[in-house]
N, C-alpha and C positions, 0 to 999 in steps of 0.2 A: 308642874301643874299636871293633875290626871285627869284623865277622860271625863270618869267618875264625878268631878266639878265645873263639866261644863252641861249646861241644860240643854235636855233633849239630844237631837242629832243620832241618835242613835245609829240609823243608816251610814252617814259619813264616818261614824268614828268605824266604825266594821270595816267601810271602805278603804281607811286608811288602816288600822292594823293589817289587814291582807295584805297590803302589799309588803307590809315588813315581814311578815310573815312567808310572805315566796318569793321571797329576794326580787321585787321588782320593784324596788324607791324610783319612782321618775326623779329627774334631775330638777327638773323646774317644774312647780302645781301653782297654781294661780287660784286661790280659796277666795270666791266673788261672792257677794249675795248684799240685801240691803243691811245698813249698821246697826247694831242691837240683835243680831244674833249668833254670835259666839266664834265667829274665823278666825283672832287672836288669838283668843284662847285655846279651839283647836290646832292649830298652828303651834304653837308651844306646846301644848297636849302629844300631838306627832311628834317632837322633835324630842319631848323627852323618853317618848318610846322608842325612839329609833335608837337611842343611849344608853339605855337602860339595860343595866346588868343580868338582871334576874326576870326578865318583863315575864307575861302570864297571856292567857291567850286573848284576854279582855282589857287589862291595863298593863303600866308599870309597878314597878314594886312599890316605889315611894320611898324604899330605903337604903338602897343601895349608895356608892360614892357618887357615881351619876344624880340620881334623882335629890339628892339632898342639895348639890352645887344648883341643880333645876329649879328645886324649889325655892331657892332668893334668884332666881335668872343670873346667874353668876356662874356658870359652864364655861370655862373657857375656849372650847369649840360650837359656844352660842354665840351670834353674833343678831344686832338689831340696826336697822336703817331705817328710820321714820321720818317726816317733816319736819323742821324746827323754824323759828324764826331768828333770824338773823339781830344781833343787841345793834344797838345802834353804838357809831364808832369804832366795830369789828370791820376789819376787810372781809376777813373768811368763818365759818365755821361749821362744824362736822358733828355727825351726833351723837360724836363721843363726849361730847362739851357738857352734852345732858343725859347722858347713860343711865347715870343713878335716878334723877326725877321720871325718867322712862320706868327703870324699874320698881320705883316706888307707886307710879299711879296704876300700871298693871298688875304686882301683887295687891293690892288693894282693890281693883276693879278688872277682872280682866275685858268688861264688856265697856271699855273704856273708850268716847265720842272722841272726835277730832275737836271738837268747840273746849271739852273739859282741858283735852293736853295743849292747848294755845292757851289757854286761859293761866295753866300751870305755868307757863315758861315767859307767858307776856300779857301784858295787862291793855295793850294796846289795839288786840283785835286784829294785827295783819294778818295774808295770808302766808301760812307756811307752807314752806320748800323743801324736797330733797334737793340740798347743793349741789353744781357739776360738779364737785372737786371730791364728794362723797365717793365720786366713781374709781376714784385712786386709792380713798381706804379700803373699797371692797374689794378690791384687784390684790392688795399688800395682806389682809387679813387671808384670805381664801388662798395666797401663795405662800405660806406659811403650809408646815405639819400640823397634823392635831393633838393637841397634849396628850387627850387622856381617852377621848373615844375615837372611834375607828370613823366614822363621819362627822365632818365640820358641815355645821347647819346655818344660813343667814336666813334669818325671815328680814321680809321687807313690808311694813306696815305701810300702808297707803302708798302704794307706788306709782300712781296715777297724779300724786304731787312731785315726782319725779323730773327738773329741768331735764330739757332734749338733750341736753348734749354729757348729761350723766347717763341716764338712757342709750344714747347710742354708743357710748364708750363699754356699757354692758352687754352689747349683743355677741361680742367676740367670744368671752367666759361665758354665758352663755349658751352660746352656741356645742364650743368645748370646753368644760368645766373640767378643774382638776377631779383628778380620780377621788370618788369616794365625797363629793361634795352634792347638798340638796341647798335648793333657791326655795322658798315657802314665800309667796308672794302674796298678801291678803289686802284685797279691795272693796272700797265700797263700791264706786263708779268706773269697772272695767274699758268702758267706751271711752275714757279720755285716758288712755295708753297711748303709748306709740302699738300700731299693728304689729312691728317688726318684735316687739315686747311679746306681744300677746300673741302670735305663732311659734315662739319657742317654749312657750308652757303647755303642761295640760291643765288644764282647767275642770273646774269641781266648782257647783254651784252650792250653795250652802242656802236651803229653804230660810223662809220663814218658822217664827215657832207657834205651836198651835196655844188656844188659848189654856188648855189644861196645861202644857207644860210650862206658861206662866205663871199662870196662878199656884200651883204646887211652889214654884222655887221663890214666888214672894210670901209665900205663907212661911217657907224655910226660914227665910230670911230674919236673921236675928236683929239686922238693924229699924224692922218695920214691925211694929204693933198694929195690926191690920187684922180685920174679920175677913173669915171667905168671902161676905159679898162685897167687897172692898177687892177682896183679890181680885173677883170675878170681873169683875167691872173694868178694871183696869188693863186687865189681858186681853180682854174684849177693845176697848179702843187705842190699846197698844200695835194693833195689827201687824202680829208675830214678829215684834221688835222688846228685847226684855230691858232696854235702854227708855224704849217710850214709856214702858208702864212705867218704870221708877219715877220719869219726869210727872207720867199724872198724879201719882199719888202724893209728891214734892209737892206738885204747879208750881214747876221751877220760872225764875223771876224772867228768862227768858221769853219763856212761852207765852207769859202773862204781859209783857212788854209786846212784840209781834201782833196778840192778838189787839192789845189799844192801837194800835199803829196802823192794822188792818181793819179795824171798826171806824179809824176818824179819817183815811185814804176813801173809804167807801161812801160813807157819809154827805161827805163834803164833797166827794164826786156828782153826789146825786143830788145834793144841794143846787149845784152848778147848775147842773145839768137843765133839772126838771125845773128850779125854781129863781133863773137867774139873780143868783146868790150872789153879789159880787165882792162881800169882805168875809164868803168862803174862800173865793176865788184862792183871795189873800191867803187866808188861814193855809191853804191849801201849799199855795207857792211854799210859805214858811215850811211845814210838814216837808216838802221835799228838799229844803235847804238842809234841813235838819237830818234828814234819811242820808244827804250827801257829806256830812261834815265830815271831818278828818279823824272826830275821835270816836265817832261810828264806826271805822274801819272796815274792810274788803268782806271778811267774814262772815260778819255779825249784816251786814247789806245783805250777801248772799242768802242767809239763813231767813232773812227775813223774805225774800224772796220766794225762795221756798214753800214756807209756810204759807205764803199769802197762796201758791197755787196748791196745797193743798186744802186751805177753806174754801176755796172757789171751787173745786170741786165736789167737797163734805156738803156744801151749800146745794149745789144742782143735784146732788142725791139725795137733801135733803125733803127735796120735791116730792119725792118720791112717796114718801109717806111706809117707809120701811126700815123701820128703826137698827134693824139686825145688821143693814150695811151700811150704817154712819160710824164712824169713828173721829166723835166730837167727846171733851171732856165739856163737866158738867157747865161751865162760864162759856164754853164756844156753842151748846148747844142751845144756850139760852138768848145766845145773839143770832144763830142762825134760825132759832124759828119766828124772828121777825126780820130777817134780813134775806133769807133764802130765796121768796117770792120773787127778788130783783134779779135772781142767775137765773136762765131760763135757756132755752136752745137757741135765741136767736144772738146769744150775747156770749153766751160760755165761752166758747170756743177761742174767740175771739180776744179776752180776757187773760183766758192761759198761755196764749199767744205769747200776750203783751206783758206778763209777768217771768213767764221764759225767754225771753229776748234780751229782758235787763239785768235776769240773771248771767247770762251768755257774757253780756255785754261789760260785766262789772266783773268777770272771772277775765275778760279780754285785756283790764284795765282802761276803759272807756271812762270820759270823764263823767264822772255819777251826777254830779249836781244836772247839766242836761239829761240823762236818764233818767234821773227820777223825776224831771221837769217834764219830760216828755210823756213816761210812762203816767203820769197825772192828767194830762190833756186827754190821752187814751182811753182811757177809764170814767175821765168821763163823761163823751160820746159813746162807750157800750154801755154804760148805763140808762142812756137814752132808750135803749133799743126793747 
């Protein structure tokens, strides 16, 4: 993968050439920023410049013996560790199990979601893990020679789904890494590391993207027949993620699910509330039985959580009557301009509270059906207010 095919960034990828460039690879970088814009692919970008035979003072060649092995991710001094979900019936498993489905969804997307790679490997929505037991392929790979290039490279994709006690068997390498070896560590959510992780890296934030360098690479985009104001629109309530525009311009069946979910939680909260409803009530209980079921899975709960605190917030800006800081697609802005009036200062807060707490709560494995039983009684006394 080169530089060259990852949008924008411009600043970072300079960042990172230099140091290949004056021989100062740090051992461990930790590539943070929100999902949807391009740390994977940077990350891989880096690594095949650090390989690369012939490199240039701006890219890799692209064709050298290096860069050809790079371009199917198939280096044998490349190495990848990312979450998987465990099959049911398996004692153990490692991500070498799904190596190829890994590198089948990143050449084809390198701006590739954690929802799309669960979705890939399991149809049941749990949440995936780095194994403990991963910590002992990474020790065996990394103490090996390198074939063919002079540094052996692991990236570790979401390592904030990393179990503790894989994490803490890595602070040793680590710490002292064999010679001539780089850790590429790429996060969405740095804050749930272990600290002891995230002090042996340096860390590199990876912006947002603005909305011109959106709009340019969906207009690129061969798989999108799209006008510029189609682009425009979409970079704009993407808000420098090139993962969200594609969802808007999709209205993937996701987003369009969370938003009915978040329209009939509201609803029938305020039914309750204001108009002692009481086969809302019901409706309501059901709604959270249904949020808690098993084949809803950890996930797809979480994500929905999420979402719900980002309309809550889209909603009390949309108060505001300033259209330049909404980022609502065109079906969420059409429900928040009759629904907005309800978020207001005395409730907000309050709200995002209570929809971060059941996200905490369901990442903790807390039993959901009271969560979501709870989080409904919640919601709807702030709506009262």
């Amino acid at each position: 993968m080169l530089f060259s095919e990852i949008i924008g960034q411009q600043e970072i990828k300079q960042r990172l050439i230099r140091t290949v460039t004056e021989q100062r690879i740090p051992h461990a970088q930790l590539l943070r920023g929100p999902e949807g814009v391009g740390k994977l692919g940077l990350a891989i970008a880096y690594a095949q410049y650090i390989c690369c035979e012939n490199r240039t003072g701006t890219d890799s060649c692209g064709v050298c013996k290096s860069c050809v092995k790079y371009k199917k991710l198939a280096h044998p001094d490349l190495h990848f560790v990312f979450p998987v979900i465990k099959p049911s019936g398996r004692s153990s498993v490692v991500c070498d199990d799904f190596i190829a489905e890994f590198r089948a969804k990143v050449l084809k997307n390198p701006y590739l979601s954690v929802n799309d790679w669960y979705a890939e490997i399991s149809g049941d929505a749990k949440q995936g893990l780095i194994y403990s037991n991963e910590s002992e392929e990474i020790i065996r790979k990394l103490s090996l020679k390198t074939y063919e290039s002079e540094y052996k490279i692991m990236i570790i994709w979401l390592p904030e789904k990393m179990h503790a006690t894989c994490a803490n068997k890595l602070l040793k390498i680590l710490e002292e890494p064999p010679e001539k070896t780089v850790f590429l560590m790429v996060s969405n959510e740095p804050d749930k590391m272990i600290t002891t992780i995230l002090s042996r890296t340096q860390q590199i934030h990876i912006p947002r993207l603005s909305e011109a360098e959106i709009s340019r690479a969906l207009l690129r985009n061969d798989e999108l027949d799209i006008e510029e104001n189609d682009a425009n629109y979409a970079a704009h309530i993407a808000n420098g993620s090139y993962l969200n525009a594609i969802a808007v311009l999709n209205e993937g069946d996701e987003n369009k699910q969370n938003l009915e979910r978040f329209k009939l939680i509201m609803r029938l909260a305020w039914q309750v509330g204001n108009k002692k409803d009481h086969a809302s009530l019901k409706t309501l209980r059901k709604w959270s039985d249904d949020m808690a079921a098993t084949t809803m899975g950890r996930e797809r709960q979480k994500n929905f959580l999420s979402y719900a605190q980002r309309m809550t917030r889209e909603n009390y800006i949309h108060n505001l009557h300033q259209p330049e800081l909404n980022y609502l697609t065109a079906s969420e802005a059409d429900f928040s301009h009759r629904f907005s009036p309800f978020i207001n200062e005395r409730n907000v807060e309050g709200i995002m509270e209570e929809f971060e707490l059941a996200e905490r709560q369901i990442e903790q494995n807390v039993n959901a059906k009271m969560i979501f039983f709870d989080l409904t009684l919640k919601i709807i006394m702030l709506l009262k207010k």
